[in-house]
N, C-alpha and C positions, 0 to 999 in steps of 0.2 A: 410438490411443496405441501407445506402442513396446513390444513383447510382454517383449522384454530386458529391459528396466528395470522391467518388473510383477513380471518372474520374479524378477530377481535380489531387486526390493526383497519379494513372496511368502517368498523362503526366510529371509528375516534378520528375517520379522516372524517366521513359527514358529517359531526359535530363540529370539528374544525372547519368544514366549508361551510355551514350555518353561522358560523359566528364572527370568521373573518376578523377575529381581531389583532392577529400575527403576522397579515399580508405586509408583505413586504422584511420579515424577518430574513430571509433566506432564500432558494432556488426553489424550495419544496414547495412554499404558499401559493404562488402566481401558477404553478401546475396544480394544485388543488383547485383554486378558483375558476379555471377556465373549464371543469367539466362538472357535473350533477350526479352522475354512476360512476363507478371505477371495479374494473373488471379485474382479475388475476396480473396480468400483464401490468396494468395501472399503478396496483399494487407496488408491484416490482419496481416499476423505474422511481415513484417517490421515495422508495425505502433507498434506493443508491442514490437518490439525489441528497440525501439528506446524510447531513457531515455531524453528526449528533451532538452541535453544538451547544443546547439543553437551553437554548433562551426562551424558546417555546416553553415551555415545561414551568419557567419558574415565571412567565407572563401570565399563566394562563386562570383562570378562575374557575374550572372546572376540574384542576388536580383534585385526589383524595383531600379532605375528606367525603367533597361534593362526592352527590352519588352517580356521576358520570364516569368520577374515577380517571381520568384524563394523565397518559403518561406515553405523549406521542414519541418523544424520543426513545423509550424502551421498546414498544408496537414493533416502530420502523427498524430497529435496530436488530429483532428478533427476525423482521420476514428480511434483513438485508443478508444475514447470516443463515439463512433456511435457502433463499438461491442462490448467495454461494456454494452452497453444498448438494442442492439440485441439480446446478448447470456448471458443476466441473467435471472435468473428464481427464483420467476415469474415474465415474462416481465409490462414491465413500470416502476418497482420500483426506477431503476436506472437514468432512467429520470428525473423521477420526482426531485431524491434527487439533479444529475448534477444543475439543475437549480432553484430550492429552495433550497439547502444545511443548508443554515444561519439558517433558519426559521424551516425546518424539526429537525433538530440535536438540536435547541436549545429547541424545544416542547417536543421532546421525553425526553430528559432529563429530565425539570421539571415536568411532564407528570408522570414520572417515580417513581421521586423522590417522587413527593406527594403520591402519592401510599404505599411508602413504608415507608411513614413519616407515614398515616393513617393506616396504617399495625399497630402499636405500638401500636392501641387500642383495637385491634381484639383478646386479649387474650393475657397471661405471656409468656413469650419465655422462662423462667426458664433456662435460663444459666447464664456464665461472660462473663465481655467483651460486644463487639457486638453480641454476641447470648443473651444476656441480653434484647436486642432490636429486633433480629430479630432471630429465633430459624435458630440452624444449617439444620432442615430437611425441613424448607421453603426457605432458601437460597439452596441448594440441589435443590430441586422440580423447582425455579426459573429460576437458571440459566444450570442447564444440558441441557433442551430442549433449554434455549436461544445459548447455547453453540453448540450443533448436527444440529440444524436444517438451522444456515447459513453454516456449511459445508457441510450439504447437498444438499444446495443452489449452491455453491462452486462448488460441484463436479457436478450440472447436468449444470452447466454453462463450468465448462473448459472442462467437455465431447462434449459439443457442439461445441469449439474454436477447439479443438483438430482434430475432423471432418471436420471443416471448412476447417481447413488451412492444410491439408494432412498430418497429425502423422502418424510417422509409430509407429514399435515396440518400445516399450523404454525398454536402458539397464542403467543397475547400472551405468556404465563411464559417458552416459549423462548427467543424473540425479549430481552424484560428478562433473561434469563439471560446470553444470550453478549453482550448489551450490556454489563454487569458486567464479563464478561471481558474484555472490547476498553476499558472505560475503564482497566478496571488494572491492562492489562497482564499479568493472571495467570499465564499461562505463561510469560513472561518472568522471571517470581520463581520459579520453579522450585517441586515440589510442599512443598520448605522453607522457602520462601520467602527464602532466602539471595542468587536471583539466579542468573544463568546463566554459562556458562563460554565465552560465543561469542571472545571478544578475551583472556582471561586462564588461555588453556588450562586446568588442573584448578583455577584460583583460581577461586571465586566471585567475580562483579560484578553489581552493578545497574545497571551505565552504560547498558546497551543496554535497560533497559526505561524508563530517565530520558528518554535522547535520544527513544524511539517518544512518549512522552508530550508533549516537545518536541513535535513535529511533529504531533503529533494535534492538541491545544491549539492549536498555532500556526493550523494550516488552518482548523478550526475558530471561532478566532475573526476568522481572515481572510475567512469566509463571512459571517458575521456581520455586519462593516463592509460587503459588500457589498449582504447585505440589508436593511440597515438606511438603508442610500444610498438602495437601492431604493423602499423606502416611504416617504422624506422626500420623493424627486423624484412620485413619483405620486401619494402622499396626500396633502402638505401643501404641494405647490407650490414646494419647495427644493431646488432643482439643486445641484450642484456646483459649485464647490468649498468644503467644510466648513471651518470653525474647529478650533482644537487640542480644545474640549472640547463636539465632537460625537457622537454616539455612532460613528460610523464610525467619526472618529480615533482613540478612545478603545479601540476595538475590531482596526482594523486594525495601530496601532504594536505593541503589544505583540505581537500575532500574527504581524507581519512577522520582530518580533526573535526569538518563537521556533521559527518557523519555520526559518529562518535558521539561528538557533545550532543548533538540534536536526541539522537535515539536515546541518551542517558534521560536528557530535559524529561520528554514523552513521556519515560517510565515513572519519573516523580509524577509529573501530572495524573498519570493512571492511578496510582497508587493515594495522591489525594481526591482522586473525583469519585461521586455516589456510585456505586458499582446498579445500585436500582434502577437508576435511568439509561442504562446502558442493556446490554443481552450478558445476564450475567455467564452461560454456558459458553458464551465464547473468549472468554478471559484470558483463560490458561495460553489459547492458542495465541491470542492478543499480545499476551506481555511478551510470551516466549517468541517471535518474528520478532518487535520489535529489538529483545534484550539480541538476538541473534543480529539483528541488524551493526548493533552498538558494538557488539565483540567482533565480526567482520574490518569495523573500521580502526577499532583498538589494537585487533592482533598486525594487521597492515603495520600502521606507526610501527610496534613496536619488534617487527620484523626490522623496519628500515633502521631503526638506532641501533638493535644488537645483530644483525645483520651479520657483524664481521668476526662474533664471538663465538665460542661453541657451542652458545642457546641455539642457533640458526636453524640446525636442522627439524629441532624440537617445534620451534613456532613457529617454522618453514610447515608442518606439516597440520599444525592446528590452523593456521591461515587457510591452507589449502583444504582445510575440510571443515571451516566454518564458511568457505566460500562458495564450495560444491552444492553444501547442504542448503546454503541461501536459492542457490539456482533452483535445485530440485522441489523443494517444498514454497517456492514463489505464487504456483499455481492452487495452492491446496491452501494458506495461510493467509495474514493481513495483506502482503503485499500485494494480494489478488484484488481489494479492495481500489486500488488507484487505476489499475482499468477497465473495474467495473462501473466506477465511478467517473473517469472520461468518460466511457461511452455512454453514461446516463447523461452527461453534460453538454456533447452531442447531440445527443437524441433532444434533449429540452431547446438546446439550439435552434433543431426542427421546428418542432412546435410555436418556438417565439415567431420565428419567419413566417409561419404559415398563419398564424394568428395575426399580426403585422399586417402580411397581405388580404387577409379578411375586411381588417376593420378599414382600409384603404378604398374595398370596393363598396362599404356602407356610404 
């Protein structure tokens, strides 16, 4: 990792734990408070604890133009995006995407797409539906290994954060702890739960923890439809293509829509918040996962209403390769953020219990 950005983001954490006037802002405070040094690893886990909700930043008294210069949400924001780009595997990918994003996401997709547009002439797929165009056991072969192989990425990535930043054991309570967190957004509402200041400078807003909940929900239930495809076609003999009141459909529309609208929300908020307090180098990558997100859920819809036109095979194929492209660059891009950020959530978990049990035996 970059020694610069430890240092500088080092001196603005002890300031901040001299001054203690933010405790209880967020997840990041109560871990600044409970130690006196903060080592490389330390480093690390406050940078992913912290959701840059920017309330610190405009609380604080020591921003420019004091000459402490105080801009902890940028610091963190810098060393959050320097170990994701340390501990992904294989290294460089996530670099590259951080500051090409636009260009990388939008290539793969039509990249993709044409692939699978030029698929349609490789032989009959002999089904209905979209197996009509692309047979079930090539979509199978396609995406299982696109599907295993960024969690495999995944996991030799946060085995490495894990290591970094000193995991210990993990138990079930952690684990349901920082779940709680990640459904509600908690740090997002701020330790007041009033909401955060990312798009509305010193105002309070909830919008950026509404839209993350959008697009949780959305993915969420858009996995759902897929699994639930899943065990119709292998369990009970029921291919594709489903009725409006299947559970796929039932699960995927609504998902598609909040996916969708969520990831559109996000990109307005990006585009009104300070890019200063944020890590300006990782933007490009930033909008571009998100805008990929929002076009995954858009081309879905709007596969299902023209579906039965002769657009079908056309956005049959851009679906299918803004889909791919989402799996493959998961590891390398924003989405890498939401498990790096459980498992900082986790890990704080740790620390709360083990501090708990301290002060029990004073």
């Amino acid at each position: 990792m970059q020694a610069d950005l430890l240092q500088e983001a080092r001196r603005q954490v002890e300031i901040c734990n001299a001054c203690r006037y933010c405790e209880g802002y967020c997840s990041v405070f109560p871990a600044v408070h409970r130690q006196r040094a903060f080592s490389d690893g330390d480093l690390t886990q406050l940078a992913n604890l912290c959701h840059n909700c920017r309330g610190c930043y405009y609380a604080c008294q020591y921003t420019a133009p004091h000459e402490f210069a105080l801009n902890l949400p940028k610091a963190l924001a810098e060393v959050r995006r320097d170990s994701w780009e340390s501990l992904a595997w294989p290294n460089g990918l996530a670099r590259a995407f951080h500051r090409n994003g636009l260009m990388i996401a939008a290539a793969t997709v039509v990249g993709f797409a044409i692939i699978f547009w030029l698929a349609r002439t490789w032989g009959e797929a002999g089904g209905s539906g979209f197996y009509a165009v692309l047979s079930h056991t090539a979509m199978v072969a396609i995406f299982t290994p696109a599907f295993l192989l960024p969690l495999a990425s995944l996991a030799v990535s946060l085995n490495r954060y894990w290591r970094a930043t000193g995991g210990g054991a993990i138990r079930l309570a952690d684990i349901i702890d920082a779940l709680k967190s990640v459904g509600t957004m908690k740090n997002l509402a701020s330790g007041h739960g009033d909401g955060c200041n990312f798009e509305d400078e010193d105002r309070f807003s909830q919008a950026r923890r509404y839209a993350h909940q959008m697009v949780l929900g959305g993915f969420l239930l858009c996995f759902a439809s897929t699994a639930s495809g899943t065990v119709l076609h292998y369990g009970f003999d029921m291919p594709a293509p489903y009725p409006l009141w299947s559970l796929p459909k039932m699960f995927g529309l609504p998902g598609g829509v909040l996916m969708t609208a969520g990831a559109l929300w996000m990109v307005w908020l990006k585009l009104r918040a300070d890019r200063d307090l944020g890590d300006p180098s990782a933007w490009s990558g930033d909008m571009a996962f998100t805008l990929l997100l929002g076009f995954v859920g858009a081309s879905g819809l709007a596969l299902y209403w023209l579906g039965g036109t002769p657009a079908m095979p056309a956005l049959l194929a851009l679906h299918l390769g803004s889909v791919l492209s989402f799996f493959l660059l998961t590891p390398y891009a924003k989405m890498a953020h939401g498990f790096y950020r459980m498992t900082a959530l986790v890990e704080e978990a740790q620390h709360q219990r083990a501090t708990e049990a301290d002060n029990a035996l004073k």
